[in-house]
C-alpha positions as CSV (number, residue, x, y, z in Angstrom):
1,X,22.2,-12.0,-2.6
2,X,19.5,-13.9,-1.5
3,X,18.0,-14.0,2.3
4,X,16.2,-16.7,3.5
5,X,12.9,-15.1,5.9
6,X,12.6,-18.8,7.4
7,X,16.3,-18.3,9.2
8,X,17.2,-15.8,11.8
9,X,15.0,-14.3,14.7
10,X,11.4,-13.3,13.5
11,X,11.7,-9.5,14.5
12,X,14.8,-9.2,12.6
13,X,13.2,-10.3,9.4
14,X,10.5,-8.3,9.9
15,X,12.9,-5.6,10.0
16,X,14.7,-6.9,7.0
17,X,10.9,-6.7,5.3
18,X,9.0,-3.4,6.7
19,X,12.2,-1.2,6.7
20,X,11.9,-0.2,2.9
21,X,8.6,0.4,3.2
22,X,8.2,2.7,6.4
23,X,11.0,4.8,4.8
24,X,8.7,5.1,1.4
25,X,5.5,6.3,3.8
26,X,8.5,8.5,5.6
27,X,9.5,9.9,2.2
28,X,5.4,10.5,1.3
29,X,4.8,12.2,4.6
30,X,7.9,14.6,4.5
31,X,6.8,15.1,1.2
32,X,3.2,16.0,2.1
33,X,4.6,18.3,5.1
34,X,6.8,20.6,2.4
35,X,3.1,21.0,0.5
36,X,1.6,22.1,3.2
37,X,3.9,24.2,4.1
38,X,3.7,26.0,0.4
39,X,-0.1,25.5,0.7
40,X,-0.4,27.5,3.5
41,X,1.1,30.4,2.1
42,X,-1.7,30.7,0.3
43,X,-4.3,30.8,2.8
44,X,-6.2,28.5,5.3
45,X,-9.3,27.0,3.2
46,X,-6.4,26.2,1.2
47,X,-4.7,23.7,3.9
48,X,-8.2,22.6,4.9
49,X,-9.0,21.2,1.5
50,X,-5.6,19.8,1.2
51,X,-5.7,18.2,4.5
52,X,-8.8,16.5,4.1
53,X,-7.8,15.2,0.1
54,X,-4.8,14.0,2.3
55,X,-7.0,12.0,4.5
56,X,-8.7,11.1,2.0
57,X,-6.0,9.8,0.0
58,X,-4.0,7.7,2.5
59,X,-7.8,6.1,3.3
60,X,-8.0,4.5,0.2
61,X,-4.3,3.5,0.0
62,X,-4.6,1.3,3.1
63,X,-7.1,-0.1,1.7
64,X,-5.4,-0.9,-1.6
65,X,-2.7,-2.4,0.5
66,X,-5.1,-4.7,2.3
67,X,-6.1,-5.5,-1.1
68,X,-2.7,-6.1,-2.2
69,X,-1.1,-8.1,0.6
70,X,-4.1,-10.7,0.6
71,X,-4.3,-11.3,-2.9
72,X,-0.4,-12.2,-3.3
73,X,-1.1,-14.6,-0.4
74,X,-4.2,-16.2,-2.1
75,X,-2.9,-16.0,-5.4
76,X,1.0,-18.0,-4.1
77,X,-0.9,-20.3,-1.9
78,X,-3.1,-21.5,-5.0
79,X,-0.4,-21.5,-7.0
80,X,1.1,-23.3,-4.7
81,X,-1.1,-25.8,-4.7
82,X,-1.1,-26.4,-8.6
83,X,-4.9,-25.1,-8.4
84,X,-4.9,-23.1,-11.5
85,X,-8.6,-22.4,-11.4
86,X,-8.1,-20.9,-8.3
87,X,-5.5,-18.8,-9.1
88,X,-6.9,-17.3,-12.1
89,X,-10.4,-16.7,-9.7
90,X,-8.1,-14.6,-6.9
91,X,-6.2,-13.2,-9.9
92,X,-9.2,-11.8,-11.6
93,X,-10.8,-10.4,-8.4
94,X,-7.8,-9.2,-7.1
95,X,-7.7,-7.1,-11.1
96,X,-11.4,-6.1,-10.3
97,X,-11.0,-4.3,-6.6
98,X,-7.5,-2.8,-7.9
99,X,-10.0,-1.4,-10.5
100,X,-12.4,-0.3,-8.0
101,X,-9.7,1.6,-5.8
102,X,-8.6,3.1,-8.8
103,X,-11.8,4.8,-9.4
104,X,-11.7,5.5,-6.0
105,X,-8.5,7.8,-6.4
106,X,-9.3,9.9,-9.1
């Protein structure tokens, strides 16, 4: 079934959009709760250093995100356009700072 975002009230397709996703963060932060809880079995540095990785972490996954979200909107709107040049441009920089992040992570 497909939905039409252009129909219906605004806030309810934002809804329809954002749901899945805050219950994947929901998912990751329950997730990263039940570590800590293990973790701190072990001792306190041990939370500490996994706290701040944790920080860390979600840091640099907002900002491949950002990342993320603009370049589909560059790269449809080119498209869009029939401005292949373009496209191929916001594809190969979006490909370079999904690189960059990457190193970023590990």
């Amino acid at each position: 079934m497909s939905k039409k975002l252009t129909e219906d009230s605004l806030i309810k397709n934002l809804l329809y959009t954002s749901v899945p996703t805050m219950i994947g963060f929901g998912a990751q932060m329950l997730y990263d709760i039940v570590d800590l809880f293990w973790i701190g079995m072990i001792s306190s540095q041990a939370v500490a250093s996994v706290t701040i990785f944790s920080t860390l972490f979600w840091v640099v996954e907002a900002f491949n995100e950002i990342i993320g979200t603009s370049s589909v909107s560059l790269i449809s709107q080119n498209f869009g356009r029939n401005d292949i040049k373009r496209t191929e441009q916001a594809i190969e920089q979006t490909m370079t700072f999904k690189f960059l992040v990457a190193l970023l992570r590990h």
